[in-house]
mmCIF file of the N, C-alpha and C atoms, coordinates in Angstrom:
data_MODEL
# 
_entry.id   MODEL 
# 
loop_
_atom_site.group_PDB 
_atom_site.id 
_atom_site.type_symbol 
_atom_site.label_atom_id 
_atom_site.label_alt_id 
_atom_site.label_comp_id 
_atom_site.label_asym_id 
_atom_site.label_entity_id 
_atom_site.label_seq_id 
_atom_site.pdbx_PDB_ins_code 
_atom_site.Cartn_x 
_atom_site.Cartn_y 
_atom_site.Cartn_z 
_atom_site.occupancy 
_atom_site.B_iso_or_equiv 
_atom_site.pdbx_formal_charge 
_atom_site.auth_seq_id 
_atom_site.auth_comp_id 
_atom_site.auth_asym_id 
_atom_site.auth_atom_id 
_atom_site.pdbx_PDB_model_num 
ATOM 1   N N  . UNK A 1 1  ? 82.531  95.807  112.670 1.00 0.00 ? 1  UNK A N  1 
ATOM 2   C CA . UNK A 1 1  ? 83.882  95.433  112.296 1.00 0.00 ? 1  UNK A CA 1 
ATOM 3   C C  . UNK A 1 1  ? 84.908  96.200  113.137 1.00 0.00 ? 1  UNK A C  1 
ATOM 4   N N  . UNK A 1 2  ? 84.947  97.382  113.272 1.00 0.00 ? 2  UNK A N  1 
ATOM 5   C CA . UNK A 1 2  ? 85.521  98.287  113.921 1.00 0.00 ? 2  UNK A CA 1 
ATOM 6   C C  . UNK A 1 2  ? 85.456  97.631  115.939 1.00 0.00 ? 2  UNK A C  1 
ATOM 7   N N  . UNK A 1 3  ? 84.411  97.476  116.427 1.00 0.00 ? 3  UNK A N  1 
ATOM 8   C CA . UNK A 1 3  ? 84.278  96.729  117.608 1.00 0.00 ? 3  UNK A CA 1 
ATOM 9   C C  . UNK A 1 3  ? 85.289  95.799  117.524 1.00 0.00 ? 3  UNK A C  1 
ATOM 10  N N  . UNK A 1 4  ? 84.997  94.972  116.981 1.00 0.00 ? 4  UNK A N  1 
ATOM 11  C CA . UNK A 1 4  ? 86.274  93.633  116.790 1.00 0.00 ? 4  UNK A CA 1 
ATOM 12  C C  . UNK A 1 4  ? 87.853  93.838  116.316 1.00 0.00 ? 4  UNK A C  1 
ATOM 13  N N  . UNK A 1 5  ? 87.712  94.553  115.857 1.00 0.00 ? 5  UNK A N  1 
ATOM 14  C CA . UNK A 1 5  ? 88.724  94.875  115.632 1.00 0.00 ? 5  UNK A CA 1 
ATOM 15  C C  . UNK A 1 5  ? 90.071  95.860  116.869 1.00 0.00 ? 5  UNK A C  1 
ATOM 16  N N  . UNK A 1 6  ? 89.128  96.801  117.576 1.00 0.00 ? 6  UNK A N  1 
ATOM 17  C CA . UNK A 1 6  ? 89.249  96.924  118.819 1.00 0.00 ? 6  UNK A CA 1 
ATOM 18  C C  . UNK A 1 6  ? 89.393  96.267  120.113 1.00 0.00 ? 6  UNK A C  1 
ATOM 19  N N  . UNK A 1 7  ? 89.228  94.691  119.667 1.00 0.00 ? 7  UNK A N  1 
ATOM 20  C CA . UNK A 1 7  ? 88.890  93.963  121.304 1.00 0.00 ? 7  UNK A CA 1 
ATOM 21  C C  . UNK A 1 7  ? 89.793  93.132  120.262 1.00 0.00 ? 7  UNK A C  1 
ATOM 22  N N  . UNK A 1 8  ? 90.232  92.466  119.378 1.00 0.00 ? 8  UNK A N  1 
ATOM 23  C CA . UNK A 1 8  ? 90.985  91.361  119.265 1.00 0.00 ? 8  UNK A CA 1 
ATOM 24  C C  . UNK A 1 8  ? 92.603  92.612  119.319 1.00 0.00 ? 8  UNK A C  1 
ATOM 25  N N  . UNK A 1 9  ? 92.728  93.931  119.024 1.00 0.00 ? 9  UNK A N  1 
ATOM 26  C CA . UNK A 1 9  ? 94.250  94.944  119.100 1.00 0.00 ? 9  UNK A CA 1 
ATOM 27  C C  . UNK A 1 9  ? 93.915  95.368  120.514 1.00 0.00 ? 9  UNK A C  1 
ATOM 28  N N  . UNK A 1 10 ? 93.130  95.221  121.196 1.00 0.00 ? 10 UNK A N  1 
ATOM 29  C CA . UNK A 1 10 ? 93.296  95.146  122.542 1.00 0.00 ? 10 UNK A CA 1 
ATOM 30  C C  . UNK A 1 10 ? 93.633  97.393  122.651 1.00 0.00 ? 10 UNK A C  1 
ATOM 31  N N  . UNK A 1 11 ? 92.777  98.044  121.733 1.00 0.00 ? 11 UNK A N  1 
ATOM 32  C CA . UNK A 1 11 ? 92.900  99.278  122.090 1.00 0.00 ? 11 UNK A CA 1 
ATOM 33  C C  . UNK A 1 11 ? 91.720  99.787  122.131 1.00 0.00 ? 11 UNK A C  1 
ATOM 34  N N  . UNK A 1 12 ? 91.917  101.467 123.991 1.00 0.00 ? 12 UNK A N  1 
ATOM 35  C CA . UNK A 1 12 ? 90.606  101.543 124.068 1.00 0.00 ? 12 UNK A CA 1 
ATOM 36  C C  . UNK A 1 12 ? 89.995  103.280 124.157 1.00 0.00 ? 12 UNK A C  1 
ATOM 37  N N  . UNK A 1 13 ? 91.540  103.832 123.177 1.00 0.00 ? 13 UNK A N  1 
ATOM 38  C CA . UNK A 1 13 ? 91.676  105.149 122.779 1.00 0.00 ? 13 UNK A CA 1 
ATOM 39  C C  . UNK A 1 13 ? 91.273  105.433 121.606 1.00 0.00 ? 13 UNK A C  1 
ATOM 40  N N  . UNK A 1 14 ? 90.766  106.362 120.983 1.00 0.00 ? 14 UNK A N  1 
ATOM 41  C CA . UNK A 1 14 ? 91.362  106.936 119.724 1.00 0.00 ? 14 UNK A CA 1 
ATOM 42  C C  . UNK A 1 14 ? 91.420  108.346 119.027 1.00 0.00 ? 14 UNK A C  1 
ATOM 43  N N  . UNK A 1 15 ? 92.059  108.212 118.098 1.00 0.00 ? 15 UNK A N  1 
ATOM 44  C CA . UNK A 1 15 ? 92.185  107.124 117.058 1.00 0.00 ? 15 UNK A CA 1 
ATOM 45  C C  . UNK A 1 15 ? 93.602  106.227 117.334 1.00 0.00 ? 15 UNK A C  1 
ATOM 46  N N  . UNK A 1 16 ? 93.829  105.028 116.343 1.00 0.00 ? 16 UNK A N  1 
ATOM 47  C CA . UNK A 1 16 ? 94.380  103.965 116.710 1.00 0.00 ? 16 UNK A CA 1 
ATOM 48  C C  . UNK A 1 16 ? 95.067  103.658 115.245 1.00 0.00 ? 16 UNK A C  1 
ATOM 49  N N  . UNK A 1 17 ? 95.837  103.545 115.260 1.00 0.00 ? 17 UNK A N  1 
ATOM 50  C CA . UNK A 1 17 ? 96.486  102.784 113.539 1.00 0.00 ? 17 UNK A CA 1 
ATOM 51  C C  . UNK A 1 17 ? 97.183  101.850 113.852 1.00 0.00 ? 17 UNK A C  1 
ATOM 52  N N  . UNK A 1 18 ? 96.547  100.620 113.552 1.00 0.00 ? 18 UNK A N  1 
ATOM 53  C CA . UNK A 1 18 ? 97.905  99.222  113.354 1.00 0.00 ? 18 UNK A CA 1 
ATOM 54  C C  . UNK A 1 18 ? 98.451  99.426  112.155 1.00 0.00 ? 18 UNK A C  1 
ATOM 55  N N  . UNK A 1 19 ? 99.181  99.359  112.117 1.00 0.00 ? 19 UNK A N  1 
ATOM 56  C CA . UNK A 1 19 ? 100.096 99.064  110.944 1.00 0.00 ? 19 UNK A CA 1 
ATOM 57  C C  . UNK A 1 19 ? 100.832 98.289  110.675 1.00 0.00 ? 19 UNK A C  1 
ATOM 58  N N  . UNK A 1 20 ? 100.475 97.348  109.788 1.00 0.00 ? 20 UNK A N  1 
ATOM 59  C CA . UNK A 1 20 ? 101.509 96.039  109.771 1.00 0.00 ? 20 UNK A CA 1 
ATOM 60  C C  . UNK A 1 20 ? 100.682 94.899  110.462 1.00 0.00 ? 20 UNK A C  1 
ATOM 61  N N  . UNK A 1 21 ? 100.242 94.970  111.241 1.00 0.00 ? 21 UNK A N  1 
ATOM 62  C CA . UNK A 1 21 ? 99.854  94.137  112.072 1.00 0.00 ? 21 UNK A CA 1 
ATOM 63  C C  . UNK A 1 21 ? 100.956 94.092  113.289 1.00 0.00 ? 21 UNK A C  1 
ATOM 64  N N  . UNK A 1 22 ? 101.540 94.779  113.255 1.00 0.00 ? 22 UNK A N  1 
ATOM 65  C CA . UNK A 1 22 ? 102.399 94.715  113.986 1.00 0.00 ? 22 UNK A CA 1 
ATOM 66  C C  . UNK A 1 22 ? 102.627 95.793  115.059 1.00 0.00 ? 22 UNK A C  1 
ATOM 67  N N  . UNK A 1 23 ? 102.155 97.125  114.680 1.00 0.00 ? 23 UNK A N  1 
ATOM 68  C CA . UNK A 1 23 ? 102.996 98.240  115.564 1.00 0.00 ? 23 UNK A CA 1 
ATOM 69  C C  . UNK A 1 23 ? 101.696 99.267  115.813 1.00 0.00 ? 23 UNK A C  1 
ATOM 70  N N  . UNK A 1 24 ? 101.386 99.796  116.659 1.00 0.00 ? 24 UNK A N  1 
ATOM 71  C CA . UNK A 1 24 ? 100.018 100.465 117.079 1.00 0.00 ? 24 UNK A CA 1 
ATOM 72  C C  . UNK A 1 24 ? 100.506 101.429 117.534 1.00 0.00 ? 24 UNK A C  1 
ATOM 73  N N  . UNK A 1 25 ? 99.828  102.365 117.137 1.00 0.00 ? 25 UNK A N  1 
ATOM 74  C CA . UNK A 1 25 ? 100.400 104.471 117.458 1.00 0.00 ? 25 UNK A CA 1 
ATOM 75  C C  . UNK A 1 25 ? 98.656  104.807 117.285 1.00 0.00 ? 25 UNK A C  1 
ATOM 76  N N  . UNK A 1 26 ? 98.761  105.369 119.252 1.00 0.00 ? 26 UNK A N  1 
ATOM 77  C CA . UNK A 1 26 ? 97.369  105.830 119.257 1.00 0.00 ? 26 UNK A CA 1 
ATOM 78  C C  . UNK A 1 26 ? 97.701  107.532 119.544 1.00 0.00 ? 26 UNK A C  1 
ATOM 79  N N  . UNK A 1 27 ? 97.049  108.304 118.826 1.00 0.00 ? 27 UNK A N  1 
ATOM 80  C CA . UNK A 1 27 ? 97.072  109.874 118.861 1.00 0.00 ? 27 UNK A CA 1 
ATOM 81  C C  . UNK A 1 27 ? 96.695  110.661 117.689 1.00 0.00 ? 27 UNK A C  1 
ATOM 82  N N  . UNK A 1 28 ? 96.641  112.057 117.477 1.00 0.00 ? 28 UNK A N  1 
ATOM 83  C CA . UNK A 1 28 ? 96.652  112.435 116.418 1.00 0.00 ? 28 UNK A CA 1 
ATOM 84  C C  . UNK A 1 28 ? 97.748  113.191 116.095 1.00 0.00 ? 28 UNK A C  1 
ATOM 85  N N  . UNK A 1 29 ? 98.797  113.188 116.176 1.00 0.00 ? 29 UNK A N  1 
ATOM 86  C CA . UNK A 1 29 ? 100.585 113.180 115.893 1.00 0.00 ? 29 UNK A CA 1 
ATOM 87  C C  . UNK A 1 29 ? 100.343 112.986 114.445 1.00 0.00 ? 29 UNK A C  1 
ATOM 88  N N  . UNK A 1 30 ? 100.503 114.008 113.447 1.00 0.00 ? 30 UNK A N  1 
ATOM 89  C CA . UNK A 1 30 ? 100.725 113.248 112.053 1.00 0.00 ? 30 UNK A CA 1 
ATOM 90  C C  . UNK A 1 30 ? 102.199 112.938 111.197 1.00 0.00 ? 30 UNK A C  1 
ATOM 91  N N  . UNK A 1 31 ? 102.988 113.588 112.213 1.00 0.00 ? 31 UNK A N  1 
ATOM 92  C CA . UNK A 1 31 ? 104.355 113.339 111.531 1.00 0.00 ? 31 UNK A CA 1 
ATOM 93  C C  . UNK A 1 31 ? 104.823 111.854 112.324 1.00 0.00 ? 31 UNK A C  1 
ATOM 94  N N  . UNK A 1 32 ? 104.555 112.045 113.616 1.00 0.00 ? 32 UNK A N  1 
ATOM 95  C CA . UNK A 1 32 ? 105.082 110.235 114.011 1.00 0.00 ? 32 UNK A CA 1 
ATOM 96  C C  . UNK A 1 32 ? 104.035 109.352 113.320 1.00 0.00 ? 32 UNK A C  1 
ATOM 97  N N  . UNK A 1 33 ? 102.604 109.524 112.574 1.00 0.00 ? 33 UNK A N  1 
ATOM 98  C CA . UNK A 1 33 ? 102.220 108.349 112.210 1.00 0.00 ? 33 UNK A CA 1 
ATOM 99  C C  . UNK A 1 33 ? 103.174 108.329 110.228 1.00 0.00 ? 33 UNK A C  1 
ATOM 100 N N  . UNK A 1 34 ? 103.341 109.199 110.421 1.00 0.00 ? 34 UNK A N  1 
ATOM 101 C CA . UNK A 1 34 ? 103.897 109.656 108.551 1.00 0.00 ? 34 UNK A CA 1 
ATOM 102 C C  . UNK A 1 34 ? 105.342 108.648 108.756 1.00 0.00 ? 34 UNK A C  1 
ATOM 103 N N  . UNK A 1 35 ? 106.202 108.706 110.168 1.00 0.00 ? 35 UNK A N  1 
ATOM 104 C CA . UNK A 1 35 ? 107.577 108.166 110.186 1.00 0.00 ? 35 UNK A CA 1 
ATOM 105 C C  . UNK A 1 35 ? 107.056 106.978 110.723 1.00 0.00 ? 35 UNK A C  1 
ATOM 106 N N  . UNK A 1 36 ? 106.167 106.337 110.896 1.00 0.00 ? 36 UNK A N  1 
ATOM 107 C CA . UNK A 1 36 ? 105.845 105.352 111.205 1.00 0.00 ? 36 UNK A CA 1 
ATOM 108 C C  . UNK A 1 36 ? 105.715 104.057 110.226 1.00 0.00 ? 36 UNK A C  1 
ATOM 109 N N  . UNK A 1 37 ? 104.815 104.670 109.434 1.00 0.00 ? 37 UNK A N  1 
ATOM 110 C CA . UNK A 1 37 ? 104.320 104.607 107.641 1.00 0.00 ? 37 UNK A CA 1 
ATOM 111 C C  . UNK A 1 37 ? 105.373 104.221 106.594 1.00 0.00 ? 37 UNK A C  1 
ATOM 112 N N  . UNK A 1 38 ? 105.825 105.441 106.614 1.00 0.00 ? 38 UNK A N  1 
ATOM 113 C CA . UNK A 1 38 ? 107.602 105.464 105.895 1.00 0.00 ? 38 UNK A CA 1 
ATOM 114 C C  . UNK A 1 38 ? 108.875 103.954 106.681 1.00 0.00 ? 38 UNK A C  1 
ATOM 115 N N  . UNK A 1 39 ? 108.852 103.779 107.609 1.00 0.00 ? 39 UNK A N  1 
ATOM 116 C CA . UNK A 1 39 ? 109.301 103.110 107.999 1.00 0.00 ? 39 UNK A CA 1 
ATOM 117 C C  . UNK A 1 39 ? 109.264 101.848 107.400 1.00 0.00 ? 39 UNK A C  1 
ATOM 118 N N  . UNK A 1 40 ? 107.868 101.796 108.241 1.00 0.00 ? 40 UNK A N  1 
ATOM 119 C CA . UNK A 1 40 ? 107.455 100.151 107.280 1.00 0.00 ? 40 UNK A CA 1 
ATOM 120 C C  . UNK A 1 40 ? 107.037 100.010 106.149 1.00 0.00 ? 40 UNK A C  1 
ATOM 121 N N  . UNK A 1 41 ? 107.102 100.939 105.149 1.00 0.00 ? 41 UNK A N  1 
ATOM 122 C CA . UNK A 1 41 ? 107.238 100.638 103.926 1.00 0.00 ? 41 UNK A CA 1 
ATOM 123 C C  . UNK A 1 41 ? 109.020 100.571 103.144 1.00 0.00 ? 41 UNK A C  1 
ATOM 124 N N  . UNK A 1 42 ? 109.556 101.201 104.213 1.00 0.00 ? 42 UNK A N  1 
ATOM 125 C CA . UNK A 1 42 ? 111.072 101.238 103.309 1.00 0.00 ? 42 UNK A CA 1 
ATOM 126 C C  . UNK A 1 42 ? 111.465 99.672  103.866 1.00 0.00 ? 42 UNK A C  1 
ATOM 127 N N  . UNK A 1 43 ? 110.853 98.860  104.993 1.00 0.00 ? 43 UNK A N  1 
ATOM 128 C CA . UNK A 1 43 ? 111.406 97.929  105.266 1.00 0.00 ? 43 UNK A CA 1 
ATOM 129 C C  . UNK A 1 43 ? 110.674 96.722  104.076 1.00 0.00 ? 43 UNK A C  1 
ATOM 130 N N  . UNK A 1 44 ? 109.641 96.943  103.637 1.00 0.00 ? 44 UNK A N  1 
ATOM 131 C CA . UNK A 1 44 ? 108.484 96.446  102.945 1.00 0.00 ? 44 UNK A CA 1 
ATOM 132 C C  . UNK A 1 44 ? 109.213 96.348  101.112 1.00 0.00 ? 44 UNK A C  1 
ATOM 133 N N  . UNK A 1 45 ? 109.963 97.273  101.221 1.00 0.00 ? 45 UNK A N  1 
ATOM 134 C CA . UNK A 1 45 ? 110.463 97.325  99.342  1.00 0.00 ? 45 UNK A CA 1 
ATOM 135 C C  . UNK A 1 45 ? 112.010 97.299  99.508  1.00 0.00 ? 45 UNK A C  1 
ATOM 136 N N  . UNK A 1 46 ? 112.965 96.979  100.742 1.00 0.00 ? 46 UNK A N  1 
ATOM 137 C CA . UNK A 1 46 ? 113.940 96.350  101.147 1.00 0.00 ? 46 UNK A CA 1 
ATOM 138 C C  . UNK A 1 46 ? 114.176 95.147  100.739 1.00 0.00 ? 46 UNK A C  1 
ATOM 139 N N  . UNK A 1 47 ? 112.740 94.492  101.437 1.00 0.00 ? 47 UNK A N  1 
ATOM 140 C CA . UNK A 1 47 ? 112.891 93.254  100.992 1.00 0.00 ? 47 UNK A CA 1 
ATOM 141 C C  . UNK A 1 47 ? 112.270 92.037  100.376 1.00 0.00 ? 47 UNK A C  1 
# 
């Protein structure tokens, strides 16, 4: 699952977090994946 999932997000680092389906942050940074997170959830209970 993880393979496929890698070749259809087209990433060939990791670690890797889509989020959303939309926005991909590869590193181990835990405060940009935390403002990342936060983000799209404040946009997520916005609306």
């Amino acid at each position: 699952m993880g393979f496929v999932k890698a070749l259809w997000y087209r990433f060939r680092q990791y670690p890797t977090f889509i989020v959303n389906r939309r926005e991909k942050y590869t590193g181990w940074d835990e405060k940009t994946l935390a403002e990342i997170l936060e983000r799209h959830l404040a946009e997520k209970t916005a609306a």
